[in-house]
C-alpha positions as MATLAB code, in Angstrom:
seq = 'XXXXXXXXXXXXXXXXXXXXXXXXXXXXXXXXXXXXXXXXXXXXXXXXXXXXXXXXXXXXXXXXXXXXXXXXXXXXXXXXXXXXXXXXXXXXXXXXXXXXXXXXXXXXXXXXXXXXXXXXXXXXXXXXXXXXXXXXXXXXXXXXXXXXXXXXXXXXXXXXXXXXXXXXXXXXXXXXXXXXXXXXXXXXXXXXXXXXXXXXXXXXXXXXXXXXXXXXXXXXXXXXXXXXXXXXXXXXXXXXXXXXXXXXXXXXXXXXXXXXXXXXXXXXXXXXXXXXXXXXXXXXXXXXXXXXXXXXXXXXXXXXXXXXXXXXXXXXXXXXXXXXXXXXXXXXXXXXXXXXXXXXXXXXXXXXXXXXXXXXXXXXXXXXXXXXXXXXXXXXXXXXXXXXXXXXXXXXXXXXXXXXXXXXXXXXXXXXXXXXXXXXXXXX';
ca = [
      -8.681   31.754   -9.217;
      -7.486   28.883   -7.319;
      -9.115   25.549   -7.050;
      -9.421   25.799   -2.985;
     -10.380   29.526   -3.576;
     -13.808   28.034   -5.745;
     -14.115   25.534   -2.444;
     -14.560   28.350   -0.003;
     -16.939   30.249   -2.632;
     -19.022   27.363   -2.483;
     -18.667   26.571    1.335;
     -19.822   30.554    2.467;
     -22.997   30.462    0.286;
     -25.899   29.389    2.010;
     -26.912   26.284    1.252;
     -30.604   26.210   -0.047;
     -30.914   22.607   -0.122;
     -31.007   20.526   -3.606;
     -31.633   21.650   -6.611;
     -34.086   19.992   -9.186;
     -30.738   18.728  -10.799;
     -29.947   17.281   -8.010;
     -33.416   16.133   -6.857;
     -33.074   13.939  -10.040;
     -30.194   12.362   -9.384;
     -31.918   11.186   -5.828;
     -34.607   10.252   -8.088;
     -32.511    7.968  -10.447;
     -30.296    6.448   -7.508;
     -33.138    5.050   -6.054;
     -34.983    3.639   -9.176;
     -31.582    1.739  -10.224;
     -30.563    0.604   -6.385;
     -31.232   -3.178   -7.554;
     -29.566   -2.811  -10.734;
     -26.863   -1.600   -7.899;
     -27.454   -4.269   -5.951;
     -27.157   -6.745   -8.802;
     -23.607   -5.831  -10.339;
     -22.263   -5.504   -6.470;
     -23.374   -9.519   -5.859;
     -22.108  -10.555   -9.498;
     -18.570   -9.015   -8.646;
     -18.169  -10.054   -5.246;
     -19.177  -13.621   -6.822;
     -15.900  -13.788   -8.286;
     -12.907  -14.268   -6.964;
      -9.944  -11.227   -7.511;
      -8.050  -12.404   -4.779;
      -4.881  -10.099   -5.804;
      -2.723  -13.302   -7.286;
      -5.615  -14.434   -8.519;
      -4.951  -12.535  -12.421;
      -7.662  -14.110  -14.141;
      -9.985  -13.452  -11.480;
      -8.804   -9.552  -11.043;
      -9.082   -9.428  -15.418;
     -12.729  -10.875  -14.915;
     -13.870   -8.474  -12.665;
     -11.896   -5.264  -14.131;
     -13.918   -6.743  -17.766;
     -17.315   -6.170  -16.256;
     -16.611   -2.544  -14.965;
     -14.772   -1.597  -18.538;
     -18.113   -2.589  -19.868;
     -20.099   -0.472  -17.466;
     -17.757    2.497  -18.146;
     -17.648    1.998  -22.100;
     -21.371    2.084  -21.779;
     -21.208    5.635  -20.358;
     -18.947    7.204  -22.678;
     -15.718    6.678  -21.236;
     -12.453    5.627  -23.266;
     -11.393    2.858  -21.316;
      -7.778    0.868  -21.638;
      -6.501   -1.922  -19.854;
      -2.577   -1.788  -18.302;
      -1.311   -4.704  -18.309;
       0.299   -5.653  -14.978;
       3.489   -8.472  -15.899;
       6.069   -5.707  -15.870;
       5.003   -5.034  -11.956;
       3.880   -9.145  -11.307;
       0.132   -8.646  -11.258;
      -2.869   -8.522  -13.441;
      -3.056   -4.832  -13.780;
      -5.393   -1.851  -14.176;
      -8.490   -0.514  -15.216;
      -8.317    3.506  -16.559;
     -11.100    4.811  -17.668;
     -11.466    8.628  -18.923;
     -14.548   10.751  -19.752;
     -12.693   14.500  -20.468;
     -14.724   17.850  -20.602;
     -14.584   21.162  -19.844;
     -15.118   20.738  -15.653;
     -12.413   20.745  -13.267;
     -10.695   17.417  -14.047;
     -11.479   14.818  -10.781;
      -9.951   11.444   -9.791;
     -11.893    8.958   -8.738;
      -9.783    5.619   -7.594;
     -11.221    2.074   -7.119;
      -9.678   -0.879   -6.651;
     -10.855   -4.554   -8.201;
      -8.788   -6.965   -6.089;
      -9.380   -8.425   -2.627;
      -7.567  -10.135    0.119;
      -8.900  -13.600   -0.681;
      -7.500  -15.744   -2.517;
      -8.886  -18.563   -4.539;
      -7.758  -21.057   -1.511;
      -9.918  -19.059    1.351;
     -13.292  -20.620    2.173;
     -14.755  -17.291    1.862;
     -16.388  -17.305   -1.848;
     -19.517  -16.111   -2.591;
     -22.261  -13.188   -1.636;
     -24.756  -14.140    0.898;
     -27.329  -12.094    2.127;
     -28.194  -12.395    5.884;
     -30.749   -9.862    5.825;
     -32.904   -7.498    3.863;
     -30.439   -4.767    4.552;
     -26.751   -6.835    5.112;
     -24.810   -9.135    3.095;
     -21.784  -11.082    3.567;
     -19.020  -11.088    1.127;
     -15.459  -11.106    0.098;
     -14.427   -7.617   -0.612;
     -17.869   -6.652   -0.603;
     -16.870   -3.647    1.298;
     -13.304   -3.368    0.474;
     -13.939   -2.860   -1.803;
     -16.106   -3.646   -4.508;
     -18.830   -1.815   -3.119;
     -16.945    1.046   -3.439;
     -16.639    0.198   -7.033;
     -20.323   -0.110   -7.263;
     -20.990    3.254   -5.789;
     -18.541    4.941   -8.048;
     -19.853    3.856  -11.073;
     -23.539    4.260   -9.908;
     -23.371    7.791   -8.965;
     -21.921    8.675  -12.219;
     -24.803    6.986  -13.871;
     -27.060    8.978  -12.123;
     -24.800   12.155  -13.397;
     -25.336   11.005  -16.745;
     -29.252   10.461  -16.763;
     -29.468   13.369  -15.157;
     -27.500   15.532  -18.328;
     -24.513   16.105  -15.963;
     -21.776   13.758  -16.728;
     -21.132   15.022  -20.293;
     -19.750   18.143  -19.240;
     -17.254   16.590  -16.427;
     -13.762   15.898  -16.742;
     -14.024   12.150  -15.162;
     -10.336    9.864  -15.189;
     -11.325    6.632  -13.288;
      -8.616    4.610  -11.900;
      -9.305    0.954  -10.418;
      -6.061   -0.799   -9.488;
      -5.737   -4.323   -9.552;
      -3.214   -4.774   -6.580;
      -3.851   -2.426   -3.728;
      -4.265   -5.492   -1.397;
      -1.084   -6.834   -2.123;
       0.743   -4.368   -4.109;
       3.173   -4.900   -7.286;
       6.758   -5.135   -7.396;
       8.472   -2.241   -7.937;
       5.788   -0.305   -6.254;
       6.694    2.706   -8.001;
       6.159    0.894  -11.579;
       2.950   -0.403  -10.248;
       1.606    2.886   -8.912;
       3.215    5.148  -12.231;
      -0.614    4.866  -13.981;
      -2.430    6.043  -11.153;
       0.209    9.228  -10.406;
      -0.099   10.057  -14.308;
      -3.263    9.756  -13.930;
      -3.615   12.705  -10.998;
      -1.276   15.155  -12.942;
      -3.597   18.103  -13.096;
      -6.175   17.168  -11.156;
      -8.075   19.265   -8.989;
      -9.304   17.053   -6.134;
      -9.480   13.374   -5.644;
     -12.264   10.834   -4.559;
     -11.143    7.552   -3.106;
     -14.195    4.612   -2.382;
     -12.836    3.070   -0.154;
     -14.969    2.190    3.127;
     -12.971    3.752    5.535;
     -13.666    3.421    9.274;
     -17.076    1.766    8.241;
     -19.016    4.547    9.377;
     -21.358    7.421    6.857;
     -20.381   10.258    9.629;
     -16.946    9.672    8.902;
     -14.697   10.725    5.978;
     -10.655   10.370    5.465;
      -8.759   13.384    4.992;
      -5.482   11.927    6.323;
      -4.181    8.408    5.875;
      -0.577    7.042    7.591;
       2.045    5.130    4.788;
       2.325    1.556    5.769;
       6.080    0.182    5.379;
       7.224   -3.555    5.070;
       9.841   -4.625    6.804;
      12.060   -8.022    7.683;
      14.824   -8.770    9.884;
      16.818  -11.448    9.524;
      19.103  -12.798   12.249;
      21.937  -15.493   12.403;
      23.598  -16.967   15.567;
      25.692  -19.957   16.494;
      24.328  -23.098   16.229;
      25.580  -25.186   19.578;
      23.810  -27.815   21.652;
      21.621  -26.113   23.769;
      23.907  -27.055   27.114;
      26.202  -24.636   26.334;
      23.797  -21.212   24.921;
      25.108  -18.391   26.228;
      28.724  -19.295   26.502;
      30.899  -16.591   25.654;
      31.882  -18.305   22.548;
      28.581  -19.058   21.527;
      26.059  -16.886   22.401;
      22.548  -16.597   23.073;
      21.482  -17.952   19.492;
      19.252  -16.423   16.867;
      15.715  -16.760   18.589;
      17.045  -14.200   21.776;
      18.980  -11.669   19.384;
      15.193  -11.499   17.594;
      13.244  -11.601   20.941;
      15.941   -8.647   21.820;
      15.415   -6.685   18.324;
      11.332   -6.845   18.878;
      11.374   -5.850   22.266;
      13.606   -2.890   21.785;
      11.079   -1.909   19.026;
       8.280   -1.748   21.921;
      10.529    0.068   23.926;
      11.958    2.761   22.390;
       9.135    3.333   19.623;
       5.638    2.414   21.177;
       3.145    5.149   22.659;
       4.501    7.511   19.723;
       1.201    9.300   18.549;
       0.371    7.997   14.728;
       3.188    5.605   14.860;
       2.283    2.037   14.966;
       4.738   -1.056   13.862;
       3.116   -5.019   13.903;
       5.554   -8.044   13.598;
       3.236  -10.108   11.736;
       4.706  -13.463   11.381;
       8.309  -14.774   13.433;
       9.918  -18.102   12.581;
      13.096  -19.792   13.869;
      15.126  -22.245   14.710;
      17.738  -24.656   12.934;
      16.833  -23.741    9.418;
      13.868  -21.278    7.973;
      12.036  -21.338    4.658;
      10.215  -17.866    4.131;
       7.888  -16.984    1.293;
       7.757  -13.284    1.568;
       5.189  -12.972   -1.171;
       2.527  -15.119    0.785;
       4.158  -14.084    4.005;
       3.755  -17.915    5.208;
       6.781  -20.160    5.648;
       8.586  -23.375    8.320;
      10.762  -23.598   10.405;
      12.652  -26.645   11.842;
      14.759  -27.221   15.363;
      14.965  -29.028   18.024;
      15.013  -28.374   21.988;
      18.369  -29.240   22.259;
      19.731  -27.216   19.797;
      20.881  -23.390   20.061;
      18.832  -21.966   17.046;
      20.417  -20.706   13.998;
      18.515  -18.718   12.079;
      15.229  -16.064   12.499;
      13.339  -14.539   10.701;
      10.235  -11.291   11.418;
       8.033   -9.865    8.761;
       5.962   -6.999    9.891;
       4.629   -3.595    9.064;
       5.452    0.263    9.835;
       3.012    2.882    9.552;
       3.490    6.719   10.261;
       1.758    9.678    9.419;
       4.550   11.987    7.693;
       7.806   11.598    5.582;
       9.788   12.872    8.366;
       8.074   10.100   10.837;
       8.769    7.276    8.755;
      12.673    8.405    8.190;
      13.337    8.500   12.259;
      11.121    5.187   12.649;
      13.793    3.640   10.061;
      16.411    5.229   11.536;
      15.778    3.847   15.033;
      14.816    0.290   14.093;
      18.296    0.427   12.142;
      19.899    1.521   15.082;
      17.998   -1.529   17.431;
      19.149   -4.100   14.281;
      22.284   -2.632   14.479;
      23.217   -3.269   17.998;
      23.601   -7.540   17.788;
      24.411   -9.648   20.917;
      27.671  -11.261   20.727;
      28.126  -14.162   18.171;
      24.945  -13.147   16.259;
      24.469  -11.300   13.053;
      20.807   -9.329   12.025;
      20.167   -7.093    8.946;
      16.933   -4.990    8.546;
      15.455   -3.933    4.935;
      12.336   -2.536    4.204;
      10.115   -2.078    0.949;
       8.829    0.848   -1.295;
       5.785    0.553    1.243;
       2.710    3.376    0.681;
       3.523    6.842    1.323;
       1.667    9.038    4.046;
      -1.553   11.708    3.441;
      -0.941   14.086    5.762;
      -3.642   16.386    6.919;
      -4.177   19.465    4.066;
      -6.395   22.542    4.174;
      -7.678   21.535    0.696;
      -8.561   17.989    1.888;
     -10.749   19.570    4.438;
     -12.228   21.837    2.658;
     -13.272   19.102    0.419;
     -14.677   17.125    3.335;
     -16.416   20.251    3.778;
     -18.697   19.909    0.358;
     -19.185   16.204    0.971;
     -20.458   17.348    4.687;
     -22.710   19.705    3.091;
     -23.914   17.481    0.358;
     -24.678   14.860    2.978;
     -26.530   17.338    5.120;
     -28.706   18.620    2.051;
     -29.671   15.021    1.018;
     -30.999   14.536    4.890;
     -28.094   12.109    6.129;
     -26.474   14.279    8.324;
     -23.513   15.338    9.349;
     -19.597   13.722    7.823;
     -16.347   14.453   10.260;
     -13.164   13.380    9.490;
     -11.948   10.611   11.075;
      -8.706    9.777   12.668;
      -5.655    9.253   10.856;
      -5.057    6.350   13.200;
      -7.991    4.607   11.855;
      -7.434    4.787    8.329;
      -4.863    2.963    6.903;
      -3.081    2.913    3.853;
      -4.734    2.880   -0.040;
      -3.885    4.315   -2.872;
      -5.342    7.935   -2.783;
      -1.993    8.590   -0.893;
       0.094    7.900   -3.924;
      -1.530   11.194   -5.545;
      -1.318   13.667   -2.423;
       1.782   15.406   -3.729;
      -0.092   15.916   -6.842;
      -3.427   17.262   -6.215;
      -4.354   19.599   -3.145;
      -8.153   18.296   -2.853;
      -8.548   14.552   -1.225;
     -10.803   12.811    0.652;
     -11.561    9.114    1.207;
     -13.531    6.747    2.628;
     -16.827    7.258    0.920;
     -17.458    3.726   -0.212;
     -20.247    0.657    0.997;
     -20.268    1.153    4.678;
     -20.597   -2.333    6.422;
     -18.027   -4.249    8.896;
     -14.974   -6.481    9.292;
     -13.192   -6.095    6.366;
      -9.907   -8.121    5.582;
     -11.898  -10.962    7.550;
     -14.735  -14.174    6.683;
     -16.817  -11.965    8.505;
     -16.839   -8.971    6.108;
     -20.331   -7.634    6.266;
     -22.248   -4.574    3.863;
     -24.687   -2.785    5.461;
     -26.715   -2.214    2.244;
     -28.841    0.167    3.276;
     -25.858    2.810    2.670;
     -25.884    1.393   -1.160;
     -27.794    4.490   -2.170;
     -27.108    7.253    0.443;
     -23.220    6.830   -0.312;
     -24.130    6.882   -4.157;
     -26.272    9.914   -3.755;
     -23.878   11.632   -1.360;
     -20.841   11.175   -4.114;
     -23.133   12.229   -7.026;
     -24.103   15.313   -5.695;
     -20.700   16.239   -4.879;
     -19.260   15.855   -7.996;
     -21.911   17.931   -9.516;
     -20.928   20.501   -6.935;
     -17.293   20.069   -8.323;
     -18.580   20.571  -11.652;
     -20.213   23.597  -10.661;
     -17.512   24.992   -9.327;
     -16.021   25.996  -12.683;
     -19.332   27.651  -14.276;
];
C-alpha cells in the first residue's frame, strides 16, 4: 500500500476530534510555551546572518543540544567545501514512515545591519531578526516534537531533521551545498518545511516557484558624449542595458507565475561589482559615452519547462546588441520549482484536519505566487508528500520591521505535533 493510498484512508474516516494522545500533547504545548518562548528570544539574540559562520555555528550548537537531549544522533556538516558554515542533521529512526522536517539557522542580517536583538512590543508580538524566517520555525519544530516525546510518541517515529545554514544566501556550488539535505529525503514519505510562508495560519504551501540568479553584463564604446550615437560609436553601454531590461518587460511580463526583478544596475566609465554582497560603484562622467554595465536580478517560475523558455528568451533579448556594444547573460544553479502534486495536497489535507480538530480552523493552500523559494523544493523529486509554510506566523520578513505574532507560538506547535502523530499512525 502506497504512502498517498494511507493519506486518503486517513482523510475518508470521520474525524472524531482528538484523541487523549493527542489531548496531551495540547496539554504539554501549553505548559512549555515559555520555555518556547525563551529558546526563540535566545536564538534570535544572536546574530546568523548567513556570512556570519560563527554566528550560524552558535546558533546550529544550541539546537544540536536540544535535539541530543531528545534522542536524536546529531552531526554537524561542515560548510568550507560549499563557502559557508554548514548544517545541522539530526536523526531519530524507528519503525514509522520516515518524515523530513527542514529548518534553517541563518538569516538575512548580517552582523553590519542595525537590526540585532529581540524586542517585544507587546504581550503577544515581538520584533526580531529572523524571528519569523525563520527561527521561529525552528522553535516550533523542535517544540512539537517535544511534546511527541512527553507524550510516548516520538520513540516510535522515524524523525531526520535538517536545518541548513545558508538558505538565505545559498552556497557555492548549490548542488554541493544542497547534496545533505537531498540524501537526507531519499526514502522519505512526506516532508514538513517551517518556514512562515505567506504569514498567515489559514494558509499552507503546497507549491513554491525556483528563483534563478542572473547578470548581464554589457560593453559599449567609450566616446565623448557629443558624438553617442554616431554610427561608429553607438549608443554606449547604459542604452544597450536600458534596451535589454525593457525588452525583458516586454516580451516576458503578465506571464502567470513568472516574475523576473533587476535588483541592482550600475554603469558608467568603469564598474566594480561584488556579486556575493550584490553591492558595488560605479564611476563616469556626463560627458562621457559610458563603457561598461552591469544588472543583477532574479527569475522565478513555477515549472522546469517555464524556467528553460524564460532563459531561452532573455538569451535571445541579450543576444540581440545595438551596434558597437557587446552583452553576455549567465545565470546560477538558482532553487528549483515545487510544482503543485496530488500528494502535497493531500498532505495539506491532514494538516487542515488537524487544525480543524485542535479548534483553529480551517488551512488552504496558498498561491504559488506568494511563496517563494526555500529549500523543501530541493526534495520534491524525491518524496511525493510536501507541504510548507507551517512556521511562527508574524509579518515583514527580510525587513527591520520583521514582526512574530506570538500568539501562533503554540497553535502552529500543536497543529505540527498532531500531524506527525497522524503520520505515525498511518503505518499501524
Amino acid at each position: 500500500m502506497t504512502f498517498l493510498t494511507l493519506l486518503m484512508m486517513i482523510l475518508t474516516q470521520p474525524s472524531s476530534g482528538l484523541s487523549p494522545q493527542e489531548a496531551a500533547i495540547v496539554s504539554h504545548v501549553d505548559a512549555h510555551n515559555g520555555e518556547a518562548l525563551a529558546l526563540l528570544e535566545r536564538v534570535v539574540n544572536i546574530n546568523s546572518g548567513t556570512q556570519n559562520f560563527d554566528g550560524v555555528r552558535a546558533v546550529g550548537k544550541i539546537f544540536r543540544a536540544e535535539f541530543d537531549a531528545l534522542g536524536f544522533k546529531t552531526h554537524w556538516i561542515d560548510g568550507a567545501p560549499f563557502k559557508r558554515a554548514g548544517h545541522l542533521i539530526a536523526e531519530h529512526p524507528g519503525p514509522g514512515p520516515k518524515i523530513l522536517l527542514i529548518g534553517h539557522l541563518d538569516t538575512v542580517f548580517e552582523k553590519d545591519s542595525p537590526f540585532q536583538k529581540f524586542e517585544k512590543i507587546d504581550a503577544t508580538h515581538a520584533r526580531g531578526p529572523g524571528i519569523i524566517d525563520m527561527k521561529g520555525g525552528d522553535v516550533v519544530m523542535l517544540h512539537a516534537l517535544k511534546a511527541l516525546n512527553a507524550a510516548g510518541a516520538l520513540k516510535n517515529m522515524n524523525v531526520v531533521v535538517v536545518m541548513t545554514g545558508d538558505e538565505e544566501d545559498s552556497g557555492d556550488p548549490l548542488s554541493l551545498a544542497r547534496a545533505p539535505l537531498i540524501a537526507a529525503g531519499k526514502g522519505a514519505a512526506a516532508a514538513i518545511g517551517f518556514e512562515d510562508g505567506p504569514g498567515d495560519p489559514k494558509l499552507g504551501v503546497t507549491a513554491r516557484r525556483g528563483t534563478t540568479g542572473w547578470e548581464v553584463r554589457v560593453k559599449g564604446a567609450p566616446a565623448h558624449s557629443s558624438q553617442i550615437f554616431r554610427s561608429d560609436i553607438g549608443s554606449g553601454a547604459v542604452f544597450e542595458m536600458a534596451r535589454i531590461l525593457n525588452a525583458f518587460r516586454e516580451k516576458m511580463a503578465g506571464e502567470e507565475h513568472l516574475t523576473f526583478n533587476p535588483g541592482v544596475v550600475l554603469g558608467g566609465t568603469s564598474v566594480e561589482f561584488d556579486a556575493v554582497q550584490t553591492r558595488g560603484t560605479a564611476f563616469g562622467k556626463t560627458n562621457v559615452v559610458a563603457e561598461h554595465a552591469v544588472v543583477s536580478g532574479d527569475l522565478r517560475t513555477l515549472s522546469p519547462a517555464q524556467l528553460e523558455h524564460a532563459m531561452k528568451t532573455m538569451q535571445d533579448v541579450v543576444a540581440a546588441s545595438l551596434p558597437h556594444t557587446e552583452a553576455t547573460i549567465t545565470f546560477d544553479e538558482g532553487y528549483p520549482p515545487m510544482a503543485p502534486a496530488e500528494g502535497n495536497a493531500k498532505l495539506l489535507a491532514m494538516y487542515d484536519q488537524a487544525s480543524r480538530d485542535l479548534g483553529f480552523g480551517a488551512v488552504t493552500a496558498v498561491t504559488p505566487d506568494r511563496a517563494g523559494a526555500a529549500d523543501v523544493s530541493f526534495v520534491a523529486g524525491e518524496i511525493t508528500s510536501i507541504i510548507d509554510g507551517v512556521g511562527l506566523m508574524g509579518t515583514d520578513d527580510h525587513t527591520a520591521k520583521e514582526t512574530a505574532d506570538l500568539s501562533t507560538l503554540p497553535s502552529q506547535t500543536k497543529r505540527a505535533a498532531v500531524l506527525l502523530l497522524r503520520l505515525q499512525s498511518s503505518r499501524q
